[in-house]
N, C-alpha and C positions, 0 to 999 in steps of 0.2 A: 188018772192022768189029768183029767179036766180040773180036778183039787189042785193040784200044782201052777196053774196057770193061776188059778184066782188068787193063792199064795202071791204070787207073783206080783201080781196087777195092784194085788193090798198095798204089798209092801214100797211099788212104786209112787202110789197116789200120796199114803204117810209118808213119804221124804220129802214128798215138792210140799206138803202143806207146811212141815216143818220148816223148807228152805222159806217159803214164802210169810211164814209168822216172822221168822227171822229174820229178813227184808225190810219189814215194815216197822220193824221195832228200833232199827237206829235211825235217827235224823242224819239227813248228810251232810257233810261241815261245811261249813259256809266258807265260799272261796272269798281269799284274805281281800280287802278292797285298797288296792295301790294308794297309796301315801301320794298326797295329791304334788307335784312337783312346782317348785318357786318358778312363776312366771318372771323373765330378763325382760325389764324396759328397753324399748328399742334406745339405741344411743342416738345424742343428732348426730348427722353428719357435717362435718363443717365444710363451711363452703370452700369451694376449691381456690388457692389466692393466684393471684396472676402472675407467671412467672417471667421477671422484666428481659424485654430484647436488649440480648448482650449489645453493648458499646463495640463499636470498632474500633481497634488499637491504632492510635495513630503511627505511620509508620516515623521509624527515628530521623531526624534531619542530619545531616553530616555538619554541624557549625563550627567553623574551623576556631580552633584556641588561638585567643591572642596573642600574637607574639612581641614581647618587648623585649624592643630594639638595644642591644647594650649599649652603655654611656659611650664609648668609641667610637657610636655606627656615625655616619656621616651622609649626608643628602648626595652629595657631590659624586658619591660612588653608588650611593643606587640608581642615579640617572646618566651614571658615565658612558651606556651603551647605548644614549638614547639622543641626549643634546647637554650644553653646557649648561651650568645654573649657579645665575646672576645676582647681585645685590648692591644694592644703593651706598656709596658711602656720601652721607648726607651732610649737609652745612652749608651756609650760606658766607661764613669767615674763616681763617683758617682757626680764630679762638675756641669756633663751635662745631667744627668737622668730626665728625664720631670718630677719627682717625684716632684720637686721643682718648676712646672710652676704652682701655682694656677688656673690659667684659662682651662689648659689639665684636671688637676686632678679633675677637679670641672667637665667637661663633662663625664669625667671617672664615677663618680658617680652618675652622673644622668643615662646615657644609658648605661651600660656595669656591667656584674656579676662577669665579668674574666677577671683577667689579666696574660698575661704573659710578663716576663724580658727577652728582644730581647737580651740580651749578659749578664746580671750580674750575670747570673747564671750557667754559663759556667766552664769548669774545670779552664779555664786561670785566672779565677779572684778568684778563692775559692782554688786552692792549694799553699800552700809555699813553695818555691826551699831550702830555708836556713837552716828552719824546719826541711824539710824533710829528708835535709841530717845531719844534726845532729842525727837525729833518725837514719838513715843508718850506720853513725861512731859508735853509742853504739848499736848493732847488733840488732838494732829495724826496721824492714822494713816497718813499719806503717808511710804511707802519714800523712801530715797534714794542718789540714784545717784552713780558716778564712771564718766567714759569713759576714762581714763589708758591703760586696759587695748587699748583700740581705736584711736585717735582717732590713733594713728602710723599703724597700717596703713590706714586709711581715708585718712589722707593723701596717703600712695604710691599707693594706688590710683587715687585724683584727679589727680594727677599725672602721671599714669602710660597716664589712660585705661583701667582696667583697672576689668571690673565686682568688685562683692563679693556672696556670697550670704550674707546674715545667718542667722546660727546660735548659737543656737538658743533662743526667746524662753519656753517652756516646758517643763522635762523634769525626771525626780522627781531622777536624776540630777547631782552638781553644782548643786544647790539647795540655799543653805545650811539648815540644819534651823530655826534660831531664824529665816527668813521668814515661819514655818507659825505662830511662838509667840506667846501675849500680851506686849503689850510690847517686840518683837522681842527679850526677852530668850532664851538659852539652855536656861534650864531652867520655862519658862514653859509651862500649857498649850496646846497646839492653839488655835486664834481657831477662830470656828464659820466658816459658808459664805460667809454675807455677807461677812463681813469678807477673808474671802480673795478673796473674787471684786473686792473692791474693792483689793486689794491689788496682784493680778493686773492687774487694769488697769490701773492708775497704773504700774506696772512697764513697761509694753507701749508706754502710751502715752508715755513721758517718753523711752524710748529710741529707740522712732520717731522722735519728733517731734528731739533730737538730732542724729540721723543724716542726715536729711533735712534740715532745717535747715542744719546745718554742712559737711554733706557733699553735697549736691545733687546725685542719680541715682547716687550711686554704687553705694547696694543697690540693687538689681532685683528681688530678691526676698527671702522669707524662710522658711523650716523654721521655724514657729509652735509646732506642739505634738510633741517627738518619744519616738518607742519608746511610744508612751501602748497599743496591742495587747502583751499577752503570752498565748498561751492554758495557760500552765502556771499563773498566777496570775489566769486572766479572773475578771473579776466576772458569774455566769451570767446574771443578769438583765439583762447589758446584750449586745446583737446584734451586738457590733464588739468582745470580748472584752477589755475595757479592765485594762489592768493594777492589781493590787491591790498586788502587792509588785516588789521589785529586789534584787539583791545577793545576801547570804546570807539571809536571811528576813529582809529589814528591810521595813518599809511605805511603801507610796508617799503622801507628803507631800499630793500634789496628790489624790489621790482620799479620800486621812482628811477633809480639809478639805472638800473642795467637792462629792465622789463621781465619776460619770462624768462628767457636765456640765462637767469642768473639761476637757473633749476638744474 
């Protein structure tokens, strides 16, 4: 029995020595050595750009569109709800009165309601020196008149529908001097107040009453007394500073004669 054990014991020592010659006889394989991997350059970073503060939108303007006026439009009726609108018919003769420019007269009538005569309606062109003194030799002291100077353009404007503003029935200005004189002569003294004042009326009234008459509504109105305020030449005793003189130091016709009163 003890034979069998040592059997045993034999047989297990000769296999571990076998296992163990056999152990030692292979090398062990050599573990593979990683493939060494490509190093990535850092990239730059580029620098960060400044991003611009948006603009404020301007907000839109409301600008109103032009509007032209068509060839037809007319001044006179855009202002018709508001006041009349006026225009000079000018001249100094009746050769040179724009009366006679078709093209004036033609805008005249499109834009304008009123007109006034920048001089032909003045004492100088509507009294007669010859006349007048005739009437003075036969003990008549009544001025006397010509409308020549007017009585075109008052026609047109009848014609025409178009008002007139009469100008201008008293001013020292454009007053002939021998109106003021005895006798309506030139080198006559001054007539006192009376005499003027009645002068003055007959003048005022004979051209109304003409106007009116022959021209029916075509004046509307009238510029009566004009420029009669100066305060470089006021008379002090009067509260409305009435003019004493005109021009270069010449005197005012209408206050020698009649004083303030003639305002």
């Amino acid at each position: 029995m003890l034979g069998n054990d040592l059997k045993k014991i034999f047989l297990l020592a000769v296999t571990g020595m076998l296992v163990a010659v056999s152990g030692c006889g292979n090398k062990p394989e050599a573990e593979p050595t990683p493939a060494p991997t490509a190093t990535i350059a850092p990239t730059e970073t580029a620098a960060p750009t400044a991003t611009p503060e948006p603009t404020a939108t301007p907000a839109p303007t409301n600008t109103p569109t032009p509007t032209i006026a068509p060839e037809d439009a007319s001044l006179k009726d855009m202002c018709s709800k508001f006041f009349t609108l006026g225009v000079g018919i000018n001249g100094s003769t009746l050769d040179n009165l724009t009366l006679h420019s078709p093209e004036y007269m033609a805008l005249v009538k499109q834009h304008f309601n009123s007109v006034t005569l920048s001089n032909l309606m003045k004492s100088c062109y509507i009294l007669k020196q010859n006349e007048s003194m005739n009437n003075a030799k036969n003990g008549d002291d009544t001025p006397v008149l010509t409308y020549e100077s007017i009585d075109p353009t008052l026609q047109w404007c009848m014609d025409n529908g178009v008002g007139m503003r009469g100008h201008t029935l008293v001013w020292h200005t454009q007053a002939p001097d021998w109106f003021f004189r005895e006798g309506y002569t030139s080198d006559g003294a001054y007539v006192d107040k009376d005499t003027m004042l009645f002068r003055m009326e007959s003048y005022i009234k004979q051209l109304m009453t003409h106007v009116q008459e022959e021209f029916p509504g075509v004046v509307y109105c009238w510029d009566v007394v004009n420029e009669a305020v100066d305060p470089g030449s006021a008379d002090p005793n009067t509260n409305f500073g009435c003019r004493t003189m005109h021009g270069e130091g010449e005197a005012n016709p209408w206050y020698i004669t009649i004083g303030p009163e003639y305002v």
